[in-house]
Each structure stands twice: as structure tokens, then as C-alpha cells.
N, CA and C atoms as a LAMMPS dump frame, in Angstrom:
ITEM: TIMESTEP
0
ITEM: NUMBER OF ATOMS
318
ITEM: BOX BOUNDS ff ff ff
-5.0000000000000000e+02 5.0000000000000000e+02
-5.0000000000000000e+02 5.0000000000000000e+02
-5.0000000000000000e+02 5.0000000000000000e+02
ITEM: ATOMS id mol type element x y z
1 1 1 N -112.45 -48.309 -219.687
2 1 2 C -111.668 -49.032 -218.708
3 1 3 C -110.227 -49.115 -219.198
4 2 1 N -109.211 -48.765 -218.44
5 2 2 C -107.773 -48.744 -218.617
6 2 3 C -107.362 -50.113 -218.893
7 3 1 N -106.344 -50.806 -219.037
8 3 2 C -105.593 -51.903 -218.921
9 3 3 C -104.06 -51.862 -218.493
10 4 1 N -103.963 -52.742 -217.865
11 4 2 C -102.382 -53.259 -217.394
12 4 3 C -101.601 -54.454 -217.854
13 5 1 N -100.369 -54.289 -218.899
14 5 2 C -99.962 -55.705 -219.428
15 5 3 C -99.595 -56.563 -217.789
16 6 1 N -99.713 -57.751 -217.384
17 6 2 C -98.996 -58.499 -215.99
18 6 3 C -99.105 -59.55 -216.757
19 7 1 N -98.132 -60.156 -215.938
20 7 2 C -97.289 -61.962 -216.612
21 7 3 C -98.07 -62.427 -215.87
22 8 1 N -98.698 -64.075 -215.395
23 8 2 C -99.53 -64.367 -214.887
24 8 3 C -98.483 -65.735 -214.977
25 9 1 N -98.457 -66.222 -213.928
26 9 2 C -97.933 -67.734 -213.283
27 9 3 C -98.885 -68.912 -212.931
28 10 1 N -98.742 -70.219 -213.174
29 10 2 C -98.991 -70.783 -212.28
30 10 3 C -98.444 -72.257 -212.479
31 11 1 N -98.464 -72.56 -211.15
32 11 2 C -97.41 -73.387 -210.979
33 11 3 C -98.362 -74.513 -210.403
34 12 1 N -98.565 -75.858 -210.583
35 12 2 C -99.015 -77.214 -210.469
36 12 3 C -97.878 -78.191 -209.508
37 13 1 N -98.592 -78.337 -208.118
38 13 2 C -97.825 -79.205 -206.904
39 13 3 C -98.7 -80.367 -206.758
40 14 1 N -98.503 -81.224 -206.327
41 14 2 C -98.956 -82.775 -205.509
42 14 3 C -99.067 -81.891 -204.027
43 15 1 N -100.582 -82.405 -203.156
44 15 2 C -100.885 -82.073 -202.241
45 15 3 C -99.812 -82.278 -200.873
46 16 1 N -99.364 -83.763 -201.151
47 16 2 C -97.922 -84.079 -200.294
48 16 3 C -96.987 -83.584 -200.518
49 17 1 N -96.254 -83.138 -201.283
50 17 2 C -94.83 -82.818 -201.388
51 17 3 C -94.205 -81.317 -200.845
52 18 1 N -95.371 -80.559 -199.633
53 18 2 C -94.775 -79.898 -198.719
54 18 3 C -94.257 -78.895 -199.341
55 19 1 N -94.336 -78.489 -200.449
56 19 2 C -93.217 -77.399 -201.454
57 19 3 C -94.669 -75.831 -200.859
58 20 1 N -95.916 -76.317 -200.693
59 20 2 C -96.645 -75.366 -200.767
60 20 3 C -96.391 -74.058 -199.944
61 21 1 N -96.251 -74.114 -198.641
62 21 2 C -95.394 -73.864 -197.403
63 21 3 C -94.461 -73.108 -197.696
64 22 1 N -93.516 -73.61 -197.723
65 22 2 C -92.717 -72.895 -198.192
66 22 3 C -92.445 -72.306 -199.443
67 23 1 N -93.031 -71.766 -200.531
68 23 2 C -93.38 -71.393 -201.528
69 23 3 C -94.049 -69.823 -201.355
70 24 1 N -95.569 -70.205 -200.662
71 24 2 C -95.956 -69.109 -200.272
72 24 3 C -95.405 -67.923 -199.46
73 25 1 N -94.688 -68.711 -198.436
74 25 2 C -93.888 -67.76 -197.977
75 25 3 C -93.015 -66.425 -198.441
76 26 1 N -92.261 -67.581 -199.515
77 26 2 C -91.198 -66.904 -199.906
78 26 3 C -92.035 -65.6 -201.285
79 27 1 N -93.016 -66.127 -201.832
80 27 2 C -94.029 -65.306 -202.468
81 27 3 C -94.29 -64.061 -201.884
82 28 1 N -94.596 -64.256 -200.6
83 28 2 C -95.104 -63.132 -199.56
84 28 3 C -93.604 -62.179 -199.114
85 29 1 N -93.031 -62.935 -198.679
86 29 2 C -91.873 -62.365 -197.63
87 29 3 C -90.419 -61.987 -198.54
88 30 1 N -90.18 -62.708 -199.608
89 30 2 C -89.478 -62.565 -200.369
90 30 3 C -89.706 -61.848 -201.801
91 31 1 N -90.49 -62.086 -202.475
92 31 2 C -90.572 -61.341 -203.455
93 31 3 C -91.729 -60.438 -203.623
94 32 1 N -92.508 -59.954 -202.264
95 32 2 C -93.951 -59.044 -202.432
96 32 3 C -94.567 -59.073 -203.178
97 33 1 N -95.497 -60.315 -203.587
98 33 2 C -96.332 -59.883 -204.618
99 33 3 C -97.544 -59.501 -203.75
100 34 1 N -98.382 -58.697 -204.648
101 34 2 C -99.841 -58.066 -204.082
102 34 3 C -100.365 -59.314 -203.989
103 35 1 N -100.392 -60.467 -204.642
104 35 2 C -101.442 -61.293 -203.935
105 35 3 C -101.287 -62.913 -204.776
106 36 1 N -101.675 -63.863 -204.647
107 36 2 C -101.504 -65.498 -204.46
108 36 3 C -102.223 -65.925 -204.345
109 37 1 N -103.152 -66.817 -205.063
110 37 2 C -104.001 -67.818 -204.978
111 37 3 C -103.644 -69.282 -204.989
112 38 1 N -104.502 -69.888 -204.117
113 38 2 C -104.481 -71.645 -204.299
114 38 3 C -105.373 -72.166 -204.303
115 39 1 N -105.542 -72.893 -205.878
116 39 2 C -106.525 -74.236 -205.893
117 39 3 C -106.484 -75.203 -205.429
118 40 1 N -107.152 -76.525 -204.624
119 40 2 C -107.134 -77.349 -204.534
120 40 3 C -108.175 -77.921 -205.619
121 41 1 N -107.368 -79.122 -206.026
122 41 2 C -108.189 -79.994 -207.519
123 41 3 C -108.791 -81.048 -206.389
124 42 1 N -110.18 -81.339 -206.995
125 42 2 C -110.898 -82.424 -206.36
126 42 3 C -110.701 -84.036 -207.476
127 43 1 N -109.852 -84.008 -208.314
128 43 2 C -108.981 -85.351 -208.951
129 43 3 C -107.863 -84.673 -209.957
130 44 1 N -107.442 -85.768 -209.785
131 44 2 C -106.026 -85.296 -211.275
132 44 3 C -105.097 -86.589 -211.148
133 45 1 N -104.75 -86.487 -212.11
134 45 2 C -103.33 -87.354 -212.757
135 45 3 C -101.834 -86.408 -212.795
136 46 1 N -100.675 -87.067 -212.332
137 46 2 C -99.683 -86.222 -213.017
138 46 3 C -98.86 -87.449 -214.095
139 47 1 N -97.49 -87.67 -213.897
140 47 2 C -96.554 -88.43 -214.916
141 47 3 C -97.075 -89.542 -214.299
142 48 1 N -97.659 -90.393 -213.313
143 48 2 C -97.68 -91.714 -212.946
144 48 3 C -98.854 -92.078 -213.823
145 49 1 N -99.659 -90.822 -214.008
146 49 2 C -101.243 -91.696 -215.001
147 49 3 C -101.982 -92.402 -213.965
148 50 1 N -102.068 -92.462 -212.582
149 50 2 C -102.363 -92.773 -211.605
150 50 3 C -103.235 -91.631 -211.036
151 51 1 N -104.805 -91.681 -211.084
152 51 2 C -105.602 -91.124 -210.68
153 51 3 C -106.382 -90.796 -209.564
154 52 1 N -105.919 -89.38 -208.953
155 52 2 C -106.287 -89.477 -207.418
156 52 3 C -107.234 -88.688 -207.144
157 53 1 N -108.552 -88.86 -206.117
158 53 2 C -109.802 -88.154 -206.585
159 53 3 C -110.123 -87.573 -204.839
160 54 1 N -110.855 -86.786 -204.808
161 54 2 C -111.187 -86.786 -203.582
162 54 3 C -112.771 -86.848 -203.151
163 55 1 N -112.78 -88.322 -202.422
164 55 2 C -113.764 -88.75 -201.895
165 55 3 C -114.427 -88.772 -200.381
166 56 1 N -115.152 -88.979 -199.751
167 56 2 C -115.536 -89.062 -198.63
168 56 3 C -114.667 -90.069 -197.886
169 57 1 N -114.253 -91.027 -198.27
170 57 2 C -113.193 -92.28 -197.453
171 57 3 C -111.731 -91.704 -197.817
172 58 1 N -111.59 -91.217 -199.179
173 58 2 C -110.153 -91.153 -199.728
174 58 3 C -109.977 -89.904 -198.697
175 59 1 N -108.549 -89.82 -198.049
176 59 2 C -108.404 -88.372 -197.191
177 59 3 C -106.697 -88.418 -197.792
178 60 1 N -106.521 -88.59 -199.368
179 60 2 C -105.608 -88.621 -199.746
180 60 3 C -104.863 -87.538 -199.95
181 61 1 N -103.581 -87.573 -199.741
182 61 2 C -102.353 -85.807 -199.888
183 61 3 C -101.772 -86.333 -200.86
184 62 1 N -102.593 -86.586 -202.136
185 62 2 C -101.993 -86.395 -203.948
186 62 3 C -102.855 -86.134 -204.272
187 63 1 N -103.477 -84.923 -203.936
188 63 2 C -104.429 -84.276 -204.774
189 63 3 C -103.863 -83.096 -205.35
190 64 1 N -104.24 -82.606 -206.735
191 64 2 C -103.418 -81.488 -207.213
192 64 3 C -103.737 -80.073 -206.394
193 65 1 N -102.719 -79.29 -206.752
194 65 2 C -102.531 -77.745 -205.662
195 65 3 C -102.375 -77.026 -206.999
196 66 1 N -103.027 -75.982 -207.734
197 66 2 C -102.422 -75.254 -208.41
198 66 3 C -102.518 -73.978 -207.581
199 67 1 N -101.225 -73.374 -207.509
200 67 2 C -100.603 -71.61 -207.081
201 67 3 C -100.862 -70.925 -208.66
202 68 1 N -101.352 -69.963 -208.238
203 68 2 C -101.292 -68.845 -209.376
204 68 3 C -101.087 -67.013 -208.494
205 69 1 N -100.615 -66.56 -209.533
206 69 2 C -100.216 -65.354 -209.276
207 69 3 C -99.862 -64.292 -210.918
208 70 1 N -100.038 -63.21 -210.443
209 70 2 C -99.888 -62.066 -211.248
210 70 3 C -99.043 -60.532 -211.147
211 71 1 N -98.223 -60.159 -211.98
212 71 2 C -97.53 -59.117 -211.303
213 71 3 C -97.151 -58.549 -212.79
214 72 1 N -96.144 -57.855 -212.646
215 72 2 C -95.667 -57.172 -213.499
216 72 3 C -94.463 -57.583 -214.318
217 73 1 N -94.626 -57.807 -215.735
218 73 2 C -93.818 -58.318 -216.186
219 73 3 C -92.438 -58.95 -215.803
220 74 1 N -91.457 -57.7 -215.613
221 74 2 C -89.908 -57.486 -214.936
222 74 3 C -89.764 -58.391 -213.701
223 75 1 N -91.389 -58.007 -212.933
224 75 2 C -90.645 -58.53 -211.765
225 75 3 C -91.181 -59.895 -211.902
226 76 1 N -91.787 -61.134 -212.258
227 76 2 C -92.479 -62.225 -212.437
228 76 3 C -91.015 -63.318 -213.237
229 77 1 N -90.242 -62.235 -213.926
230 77 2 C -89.391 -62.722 -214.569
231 77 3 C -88.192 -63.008 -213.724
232 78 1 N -87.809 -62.073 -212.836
233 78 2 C -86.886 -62.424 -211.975
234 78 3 C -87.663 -63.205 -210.628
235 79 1 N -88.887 -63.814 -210.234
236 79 2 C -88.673 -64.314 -209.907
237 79 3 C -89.091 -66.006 -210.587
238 80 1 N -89.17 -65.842 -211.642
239 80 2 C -89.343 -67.266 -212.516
240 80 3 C -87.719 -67.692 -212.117
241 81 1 N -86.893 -67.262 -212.659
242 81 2 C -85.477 -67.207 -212.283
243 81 3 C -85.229 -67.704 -210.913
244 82 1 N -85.627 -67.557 -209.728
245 82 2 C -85.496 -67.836 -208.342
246 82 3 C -86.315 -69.183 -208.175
247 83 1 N -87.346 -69.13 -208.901
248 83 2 C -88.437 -70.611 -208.751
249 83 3 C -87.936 -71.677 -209.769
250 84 1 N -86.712 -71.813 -210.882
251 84 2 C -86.752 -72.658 -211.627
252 84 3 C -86.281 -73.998 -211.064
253 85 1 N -85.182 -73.789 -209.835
254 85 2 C -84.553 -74.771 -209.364
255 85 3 C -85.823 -75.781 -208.259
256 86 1 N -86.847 -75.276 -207.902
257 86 2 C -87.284 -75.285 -206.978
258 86 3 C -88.785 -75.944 -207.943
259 87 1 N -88.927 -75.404 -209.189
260 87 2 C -90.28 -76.775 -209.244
261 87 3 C -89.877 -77.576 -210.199
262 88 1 N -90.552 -78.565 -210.472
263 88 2 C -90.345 -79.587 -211.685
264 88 3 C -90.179 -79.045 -212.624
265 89 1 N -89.674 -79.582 -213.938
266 89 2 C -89.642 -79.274 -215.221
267 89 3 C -91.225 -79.933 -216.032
268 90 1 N -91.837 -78.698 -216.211
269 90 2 C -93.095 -78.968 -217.068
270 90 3 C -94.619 -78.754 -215.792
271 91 1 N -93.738 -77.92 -214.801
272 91 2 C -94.875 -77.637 -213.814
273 91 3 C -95.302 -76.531 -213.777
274 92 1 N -94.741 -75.253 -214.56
275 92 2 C -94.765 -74.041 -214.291
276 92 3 C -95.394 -73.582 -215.549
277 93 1 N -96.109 -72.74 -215.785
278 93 2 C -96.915 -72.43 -216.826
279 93 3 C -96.854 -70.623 -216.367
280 94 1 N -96.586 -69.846 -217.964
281 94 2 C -96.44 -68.597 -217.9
282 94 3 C -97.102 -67.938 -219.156
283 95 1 N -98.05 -67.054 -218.852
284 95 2 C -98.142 -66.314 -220.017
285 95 3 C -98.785 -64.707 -219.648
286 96 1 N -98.78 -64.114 -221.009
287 96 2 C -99.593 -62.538 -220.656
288 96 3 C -100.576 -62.181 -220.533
289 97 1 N -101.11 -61.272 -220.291
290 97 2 C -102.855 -60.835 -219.717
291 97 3 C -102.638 -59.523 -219.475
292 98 1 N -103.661 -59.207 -219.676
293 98 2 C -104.22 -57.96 -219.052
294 98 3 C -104.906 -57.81 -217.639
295 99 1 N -104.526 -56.694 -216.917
296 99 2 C -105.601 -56.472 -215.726
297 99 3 C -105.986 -54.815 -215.827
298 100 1 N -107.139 -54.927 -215.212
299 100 2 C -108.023 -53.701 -215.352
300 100 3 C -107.29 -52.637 -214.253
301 101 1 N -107.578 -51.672 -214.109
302 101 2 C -106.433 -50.475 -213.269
303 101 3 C -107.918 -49.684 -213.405
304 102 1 N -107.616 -48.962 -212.188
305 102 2 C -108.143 -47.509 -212.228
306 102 3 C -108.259 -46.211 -212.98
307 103 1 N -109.013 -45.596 -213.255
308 103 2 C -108.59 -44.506 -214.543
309 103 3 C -108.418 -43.538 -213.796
310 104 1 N -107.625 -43.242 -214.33
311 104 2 C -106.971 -41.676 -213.865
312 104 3 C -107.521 -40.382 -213.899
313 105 1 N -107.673 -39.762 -213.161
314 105 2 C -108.146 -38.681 -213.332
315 105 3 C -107.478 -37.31 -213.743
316 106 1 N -108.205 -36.114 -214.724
317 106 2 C -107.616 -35.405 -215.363
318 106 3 C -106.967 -34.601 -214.086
């Protein structure tokens, strides 16, 4: 099996704060990546230490959102650069990986 070095993102939102929306978009329409995932967390804490869970009564929008995505080094970097103004400081998480590729044929 081949391998591919890709930078791998992901970025941690509050279910309310509407950034999701427009985020994806600009993911899609602006910088083409092949593809975008979103978690929704069923509890979490952020800086308040204030714990929000999701229950059958609770129909609460502070539940955590993590976005993740994968691409190619160069380009993940320029757009870390375009996303810095745009998430919190200590929301964005980056590191390297491998992905599997097709083998080539002789």
C-alpha cells in the first residue's frame, strides 16, 4: 500500500456561534478541499468549565462541533493563514498523517 504525507485540521466551535455555515462554505467554494467532516459532541466543556450535555429535555446550541479536514500540506497551510483571524486562539489543532493512495501501475 502506497502512502500520502496530508496536514490534517481540526478546528473545535460552540453549536451557537453560527461560524459553522459559513466556514463550510468557504471550505467548499473557496479553498476546494476534496472533502470536510463534522462532529457533533453529545457533552463538552470549553473556557467557562460549564458543562453542556445533550439530553432528551436539553435542546441546547452549546454543544461542541468539531470540523476536520485533510489535504495537502502547501495547501492546508495557506489556508490555516486565511482561518487564523476567523477562529479562537487555542481552537485549531494541526498535525501530519498519512493517507493511503492508489498504487500505480507499471
Amino acid at each position: 500500500m502506497n502512502f500520502e504525507e496530508v496536514t490534517v485540521v481540526r478546528i473545535y466551535l460552540t453549536e451557537g456561534e453560527e461560524q459553522l455555515g459559513s466556514l463550510l462554505k468557504r471550505l467548499r467554494d473557496w479553498e476546494k478541499l476534496r472533502g470536510v467532516t463534522v462532529f457533533r459532541g453529545i457533552s463538552g466543556f470549553g473556557d467557562s468549565g460549564v458543562i453542556h450535555n445533550a439530553g432528551l429535555v436539553d435542546f441546547s446550541l452549546h454543544l461542541p462541533i468539531v470540523v476536520e479536514f485533510f489535504d495537502a500540506p502547501e495547501k492546508i497551510e495557506n489556508i490555516v493563514e486565511h482561518l487564523e483571524s476567523f477562529i479562537k486562539p487555542g481552537h485549531l489543532l494541526i498535525w501530519t498523517a498519512r493517507v493511503s493512495v492508489a498504487q500505480q501501475t507499471p
